[in-house]
N, C-alpha and C positions, 0 to 999 in steps of 0.2 A: 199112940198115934206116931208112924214114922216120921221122921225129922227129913224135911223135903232140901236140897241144899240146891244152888242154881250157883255153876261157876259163871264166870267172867271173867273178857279176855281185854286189857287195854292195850292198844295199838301205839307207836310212835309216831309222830307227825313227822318225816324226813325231810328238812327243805332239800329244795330243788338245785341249790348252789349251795356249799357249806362254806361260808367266807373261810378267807384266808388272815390267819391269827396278824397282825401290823407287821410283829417282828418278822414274821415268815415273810411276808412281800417284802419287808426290805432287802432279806437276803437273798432274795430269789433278782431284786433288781441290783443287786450290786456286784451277786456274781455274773449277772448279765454283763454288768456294766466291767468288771475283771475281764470277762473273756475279749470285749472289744480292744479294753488296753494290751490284753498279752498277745494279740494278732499284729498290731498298730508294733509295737515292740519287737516282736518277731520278724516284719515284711521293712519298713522303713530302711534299713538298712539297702535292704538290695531298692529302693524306689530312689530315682536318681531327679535333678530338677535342672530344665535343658533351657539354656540361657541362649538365644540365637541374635545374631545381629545380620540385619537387611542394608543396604547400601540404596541409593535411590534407581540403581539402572538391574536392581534383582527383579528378576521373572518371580511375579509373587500373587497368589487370588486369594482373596477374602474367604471365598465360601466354596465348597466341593460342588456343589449344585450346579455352580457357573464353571464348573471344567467338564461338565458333561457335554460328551458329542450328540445331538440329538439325533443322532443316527446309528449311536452304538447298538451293538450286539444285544439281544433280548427288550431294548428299549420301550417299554409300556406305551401307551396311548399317552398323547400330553391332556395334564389336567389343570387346574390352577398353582400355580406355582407356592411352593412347600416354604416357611419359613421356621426350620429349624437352623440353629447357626452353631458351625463349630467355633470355638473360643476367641475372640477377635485377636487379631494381632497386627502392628504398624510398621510403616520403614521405622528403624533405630533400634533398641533393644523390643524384644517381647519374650515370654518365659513362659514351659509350658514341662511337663513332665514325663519320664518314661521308669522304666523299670531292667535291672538286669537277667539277663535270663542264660547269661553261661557265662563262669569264671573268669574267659579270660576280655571279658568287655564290651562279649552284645549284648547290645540295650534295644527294645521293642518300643516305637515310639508312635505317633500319628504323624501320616504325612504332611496333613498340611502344617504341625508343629515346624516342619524344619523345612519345608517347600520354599525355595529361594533363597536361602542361607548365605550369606556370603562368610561366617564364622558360627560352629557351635563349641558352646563350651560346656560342661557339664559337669555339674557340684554333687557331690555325695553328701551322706548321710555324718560321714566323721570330718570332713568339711575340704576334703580334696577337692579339687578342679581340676580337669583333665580336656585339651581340646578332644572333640571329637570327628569322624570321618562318616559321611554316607554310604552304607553299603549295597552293595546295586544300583537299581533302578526302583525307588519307591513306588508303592503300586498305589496308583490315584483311584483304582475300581475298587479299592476297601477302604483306603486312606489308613494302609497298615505300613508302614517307615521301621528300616534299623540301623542303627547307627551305632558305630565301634570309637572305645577307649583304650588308649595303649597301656593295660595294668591287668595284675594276676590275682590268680586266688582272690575274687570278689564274693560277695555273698549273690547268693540268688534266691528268685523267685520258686515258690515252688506252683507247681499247673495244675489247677481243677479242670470239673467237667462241664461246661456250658451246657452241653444240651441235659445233664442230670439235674442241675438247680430248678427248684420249681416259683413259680411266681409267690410270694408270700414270705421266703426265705430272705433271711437278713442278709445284706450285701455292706461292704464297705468300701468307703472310695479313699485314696490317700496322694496328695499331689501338692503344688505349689497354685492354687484360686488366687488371684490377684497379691505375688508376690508373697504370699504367706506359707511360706516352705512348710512340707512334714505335716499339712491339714488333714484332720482324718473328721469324715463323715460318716453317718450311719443312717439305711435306711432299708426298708426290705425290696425288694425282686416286686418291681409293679408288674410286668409282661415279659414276653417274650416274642421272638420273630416278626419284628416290628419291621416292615418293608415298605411301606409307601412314605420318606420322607422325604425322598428326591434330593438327598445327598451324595449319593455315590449310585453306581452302576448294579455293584452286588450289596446288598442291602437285608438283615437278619437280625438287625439290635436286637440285646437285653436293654429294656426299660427300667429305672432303679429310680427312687426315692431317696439314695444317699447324695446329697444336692453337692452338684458339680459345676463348675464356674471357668470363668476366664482361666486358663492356668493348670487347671485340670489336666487337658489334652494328653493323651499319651499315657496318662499314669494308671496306676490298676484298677480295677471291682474284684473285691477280696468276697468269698466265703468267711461262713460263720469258725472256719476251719483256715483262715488264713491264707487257702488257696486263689491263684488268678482267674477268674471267668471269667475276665472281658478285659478289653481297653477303654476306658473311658475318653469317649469324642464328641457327642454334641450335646446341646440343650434345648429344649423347647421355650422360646423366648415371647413375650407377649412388649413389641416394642424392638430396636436391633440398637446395636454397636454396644457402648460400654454403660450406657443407660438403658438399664434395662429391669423388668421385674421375672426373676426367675421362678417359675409354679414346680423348682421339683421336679420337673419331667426329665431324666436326664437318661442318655442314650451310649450303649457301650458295644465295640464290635465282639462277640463270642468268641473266646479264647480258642477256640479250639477251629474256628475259620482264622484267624490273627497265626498260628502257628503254623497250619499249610503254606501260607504266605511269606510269614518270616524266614521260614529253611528254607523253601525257594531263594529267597534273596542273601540268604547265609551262605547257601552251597553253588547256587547258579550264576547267581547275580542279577538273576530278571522271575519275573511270574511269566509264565508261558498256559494258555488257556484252549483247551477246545474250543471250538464251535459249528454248526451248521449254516449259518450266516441268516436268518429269520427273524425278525422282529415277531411279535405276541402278546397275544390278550388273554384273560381270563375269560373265557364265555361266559359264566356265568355272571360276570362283573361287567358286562356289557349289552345290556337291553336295547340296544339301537341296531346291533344286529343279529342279537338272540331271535327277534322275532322273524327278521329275514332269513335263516340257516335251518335248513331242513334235516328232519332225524334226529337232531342230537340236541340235549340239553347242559352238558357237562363236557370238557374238554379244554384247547386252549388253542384260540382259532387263530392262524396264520396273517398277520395284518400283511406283509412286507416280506419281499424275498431280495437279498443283495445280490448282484454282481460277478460273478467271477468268485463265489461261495459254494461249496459244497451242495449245500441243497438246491443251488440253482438249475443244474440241468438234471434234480434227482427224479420232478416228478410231482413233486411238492407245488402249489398253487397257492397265491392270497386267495382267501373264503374258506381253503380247506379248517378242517377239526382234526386236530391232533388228541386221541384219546388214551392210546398206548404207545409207552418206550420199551421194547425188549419185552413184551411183555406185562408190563407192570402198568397198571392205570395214572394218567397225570388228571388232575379236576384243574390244575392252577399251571399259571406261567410259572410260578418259583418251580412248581415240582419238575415242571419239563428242563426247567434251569437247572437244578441241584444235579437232577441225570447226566442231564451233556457235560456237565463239569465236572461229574465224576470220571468221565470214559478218557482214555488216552487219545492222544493226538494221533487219528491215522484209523483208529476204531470204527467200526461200525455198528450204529443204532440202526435198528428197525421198529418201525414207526404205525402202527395204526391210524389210519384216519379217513374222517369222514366226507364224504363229498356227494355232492344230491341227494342227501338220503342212503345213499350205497356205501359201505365199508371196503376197502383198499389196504394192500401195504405198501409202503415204500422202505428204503434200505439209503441208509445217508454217512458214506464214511466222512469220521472228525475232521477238521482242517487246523490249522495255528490260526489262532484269532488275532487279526492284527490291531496292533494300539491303538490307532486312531482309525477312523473310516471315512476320510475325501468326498467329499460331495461337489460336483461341477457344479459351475453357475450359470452356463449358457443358459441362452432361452432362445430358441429360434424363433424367428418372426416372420416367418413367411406369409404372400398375401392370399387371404381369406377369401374362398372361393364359396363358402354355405353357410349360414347362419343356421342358428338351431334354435328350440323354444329353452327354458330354463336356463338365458344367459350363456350359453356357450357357443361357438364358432370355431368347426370342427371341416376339416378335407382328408382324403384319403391319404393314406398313405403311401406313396409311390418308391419304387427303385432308386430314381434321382434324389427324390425330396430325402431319402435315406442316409444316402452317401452326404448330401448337399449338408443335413443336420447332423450327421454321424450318429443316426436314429438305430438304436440293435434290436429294436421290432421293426421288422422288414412288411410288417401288416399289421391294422390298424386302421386309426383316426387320430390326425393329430392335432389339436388344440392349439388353435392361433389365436384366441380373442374369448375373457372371460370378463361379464358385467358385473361392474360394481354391484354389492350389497345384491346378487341372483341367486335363487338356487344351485347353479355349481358355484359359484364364490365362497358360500356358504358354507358347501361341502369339501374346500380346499383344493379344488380343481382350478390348474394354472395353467399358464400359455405352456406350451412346450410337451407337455405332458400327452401321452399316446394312448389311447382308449383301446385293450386289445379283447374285452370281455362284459359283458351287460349279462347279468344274472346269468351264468355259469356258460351262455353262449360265445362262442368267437362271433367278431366284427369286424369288419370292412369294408361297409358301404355306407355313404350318409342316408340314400333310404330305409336300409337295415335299420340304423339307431333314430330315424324317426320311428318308424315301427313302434320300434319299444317305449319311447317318450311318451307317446301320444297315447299310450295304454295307461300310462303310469299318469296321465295328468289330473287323473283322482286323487286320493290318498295315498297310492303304492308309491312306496320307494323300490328303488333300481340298488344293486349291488354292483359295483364297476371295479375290473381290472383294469390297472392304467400302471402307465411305463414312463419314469423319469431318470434319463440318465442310468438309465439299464434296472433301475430299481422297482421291482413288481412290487402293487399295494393293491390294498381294497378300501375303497372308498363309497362310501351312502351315498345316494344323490337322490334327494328329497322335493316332491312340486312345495313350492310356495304354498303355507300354509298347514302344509301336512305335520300332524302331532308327531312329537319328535320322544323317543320311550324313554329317554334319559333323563327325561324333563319331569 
């Protein structure tokens, strides 16, 4: 009989993780932990810790949020007011840190670190002290400062790539946190492009985990590599001033917007900025008038047009949608932002955009954006000749009454009288203010804009252009009652 033979095959059970032997993790976190000390060792030297002293009659603000003009250049829709705080500091000493970034004793620091200074002094790493001098004109729209020491052959930083760091990547922080010179912290890259904090004007943080404090200010966010990716400038605080609980959220400007700024102020002495002079919204971040703007879902709708600005006599309208620069699609206000701030002063963008439904272009050369932006306070009060429904008390606008108010819509309606807690109160409509558009139509009759009221006294909201001070906006104007899409 043949001998019958049956092989067999036994398999290995592979886990699914093969742990790692003790000894191995320990070396694996200790050369971790080598590589933080050999960066901390290698960058300290060039991180400087800036000792300022305030006198009581120094121009000085607590926080960037409250030096904002609410009238600047690109300025969002106001929403509730943002509580992140850059590093507290008092009249008499406060201390806060920067870094050197060329041999012979620029240091890159935050503005509000040395904003009102009547003395800075600044200690190194080998324990010199050196007055220090402001160089330029600190630019309060990043809160990026540099300031010079009179000395040679210094150590420096060396510059990473902010926009290559990705979130997850170890960052380190290294500065003077309540007086504690040469602190170094570690923590990884939580975000990026963090813009709604309502601290500054231009606004793009790196979000980091390496926990940054009082003191901080000014001093670096190291890569894994030793290199700079940012300025470390605020924190997210749950509570304010010096009592406080810090969650870790800490906030850095990108090295690599911080260096456009600095040689500005190294080589010129000031930041000098395009613009087209237009306030903006996100559309799509705006459902109160997403649903009133026809044709388009995506762009970045015209809230406000200034004065004696470039886009004023281009063409351009509050209600419009801006969907193309040059070309190139914008979906957000940042992107229409980053474009115009690319382009040189004198430049010209052409602008796609939308309006009733119909696409258009417009052509809008750069202007110099000026520092601050003046807003008059008059309010004319001339006597109210028509009462209107939804709380407002509006008359034509006349030749006389033009000159009489030094009104720059020569037509219109203009707005004598607005009721407490009404539908236009509501919607931010005040005395003075000149009615020159009701959903895309011109106006100038008080019959006309009953017209439209009386339509609207269902559920439809009204879209109005209105003139304050030469300032075109667009404003909701809502019946009582009517559901509100933001809500």
């Amino acid at each position: 009989m043949a001998a019958c033979f049956i092989a067999t095959t036994t398999f290995a059970v592979i886990p699914d993780k093969v742990p790692v032997p003790r000894s191995d993790a320990r070396d694996i976190a200790r050369s971790l932990g080598n590589t933080f000390a050999e960066v901390a060792e290698k960058v300290s030297p060039a991180v400087v810790v800036i000792n300022v002293t305030r006198g009581p009659n120094s121009v000085d603000t607590l926080a960037p949020d409250e030096q904002l003009d609410p009238f600047e250049f690109f300025h969002k829709s106001p929403g509730p007011k943002r509580t992140p705080m850059p590093m507290p500091r008092e009249y008499g000493e406060s201390q806060g840190s920067g870094f050197i970034v060329h041999p012979d004793g620029f240091i890159f620091t935050n503005n509000h670190v040395i904003q009102g200074a009547d003395k800075i002094r600044v200690k190194l790493k080998d324990g010199r002290t050196f007055e220090a001098q402001i160089v330029g004109i600190p630019d309060e729209k990043t809160d990026v400062a540099v300031i010079k020491i009179e000395a040679k052959n210094l150590p420096i930083v060396e510059m990473g790539d902010s926009d290559a760091i990705r979130p997850g990547e170890w960052t380190i922080a290294i500065g003077a946190p309540f007086n504690l010179d040469y602190s170094v912290t570690v923590g990884v890259l939580s975000g990026k492009v963090r813009d709604r904090l309502g601290a500054t004007v231009y606004e793009e943080y790196l979000q980091t985990q390496a926990t940054i404090n009082p003191g901080n200010s000014g001093g670096p966010l190291l890569d894994i590599d030793g290199k700079v990716v940012g300025i470390n400038t605020l924190i997210k605080t749950r509570g304010g001033g010096f009592n406080f609980y810090n969650a870790n959220v800490g906030f850095a400007i990108p090295i690599k917007l911080a260096q456009k700024v600095g040689m500005l102020l190294m080589t010129k002495g000031k930041v000098e900025r395009p613009w087209i002079g237009i306030d903006i919204r996100t559309l799509s971040e705006a459902p109160e008038y997403r649903s009133l703007i026809k044709g388009v879902t995506q762009g970045v709708l015209v809230m406000a047009i200034r004065p004696e600005t470039p886009a004023y006599n281009s063409g351009l309208k509050p209600g419009d949608v801006i969907t193309q620069i040059d070309g190139a699609p914008v979906a957000s206000a940042r992107d229409l932002q980053k474009q115009v701030l690319d382009k040189q002063i004198g430049q010209s963008v052409h602008l796609n955009v939308m309006r009733d439904g119909k696409t258009f272009a417009v052509s809008v050369k750069t202007g110099l954006q000026p520092t601050t932006q003046q807003v008059a306070a008059h309010t004319p009060q001339p006597r109210a000749e028509t009462s209107q429904s939804f709380g407002v008390t509006v008359q034509p606008v006349t030749r006389e009454l033009a000159e009489q108010y030094n009104l720059p819509d020569k037509q219109g309606l203009l707005i004598t009288e607005v009721e407490e807690d009404s539908p236009a109160a509501r919607a931010g409509l005040i005395s003075g203010m000149v009615i020159t558009e009701v959903d895309g139509k011109k106006i100038s009759s008080v019959a006309a804009l009953k017209e439209v009221l009386k339509k609207s006294e269902g559920n439809k909201a009204c879209l109005l252009q209105v003139s304050k001070d030469g300032i075109r906006s667009l404003v909701i104007l809502r019946p009582a009652g009517s559901p509100d899409p933001d809500n």
